[in-house]
C-alpha positions in Angstrom: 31.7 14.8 9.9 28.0 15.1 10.4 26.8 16.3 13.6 25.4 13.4 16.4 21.8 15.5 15.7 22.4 14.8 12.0 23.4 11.2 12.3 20.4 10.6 14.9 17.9 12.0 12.8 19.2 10.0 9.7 19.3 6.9 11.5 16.0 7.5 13.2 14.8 8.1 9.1 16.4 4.3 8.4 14.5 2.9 10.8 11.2 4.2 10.6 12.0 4.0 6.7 12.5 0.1 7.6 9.4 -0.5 9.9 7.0 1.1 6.7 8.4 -1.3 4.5 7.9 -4.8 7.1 4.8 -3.9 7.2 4.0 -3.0 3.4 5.8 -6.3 2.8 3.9 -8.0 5.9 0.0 -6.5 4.1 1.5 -7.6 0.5 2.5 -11.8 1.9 -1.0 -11.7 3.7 -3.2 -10.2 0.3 -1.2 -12.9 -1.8 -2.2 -15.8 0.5 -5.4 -14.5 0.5 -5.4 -14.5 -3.4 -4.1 -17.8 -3.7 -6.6 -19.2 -1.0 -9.6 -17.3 -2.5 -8.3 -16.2 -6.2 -10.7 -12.9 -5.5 -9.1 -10.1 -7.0 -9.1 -6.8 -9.3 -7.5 -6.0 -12.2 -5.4 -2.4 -11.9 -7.6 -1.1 -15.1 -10.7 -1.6 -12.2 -8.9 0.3 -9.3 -7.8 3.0 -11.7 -11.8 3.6 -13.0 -12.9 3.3 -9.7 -10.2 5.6 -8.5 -10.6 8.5 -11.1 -14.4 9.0 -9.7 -12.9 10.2 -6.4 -13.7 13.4 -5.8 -15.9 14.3 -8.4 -20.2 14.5 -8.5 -20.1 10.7 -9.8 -18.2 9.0 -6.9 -18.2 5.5 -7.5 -18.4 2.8 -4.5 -15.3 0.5 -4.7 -15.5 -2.4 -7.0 -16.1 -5.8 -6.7 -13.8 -8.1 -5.9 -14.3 -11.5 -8.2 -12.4 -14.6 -9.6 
């Protein structure tokens, strides 16, 4: 039987694992509402160029967003 540390720390792991994903899933509902109110967007291929400058002489500003 694990010990009351181990079960505290594993619980305390649930719940902060729990409280990261209401509030991914809270930032996700509020970006699609704002898509589907605005339909401003980028595509992934746009993020990924964009994101593959970081760090190097030819750091690019983010892109963009459009319809």
């Amino acid at each position: 039987m694990p010990s009351t540390e181990t079960a505290d720390a594993t619980n305390m792991a649930t719940v902060e694992s729990e409280i990261v994903n209401a509030a991914f899933e809270r930032e996700a509902s509020i970006s699609w509402q704002h898509y589907n109110e605005t339909g401003l967007h980028l595509t992934g291929y746009e993020v990924l160029a964009w994101l593959e400058t970081w760090g190097t002489d030819e750091e690019a500003d983010p892109p963009q967003s459009h319809v």
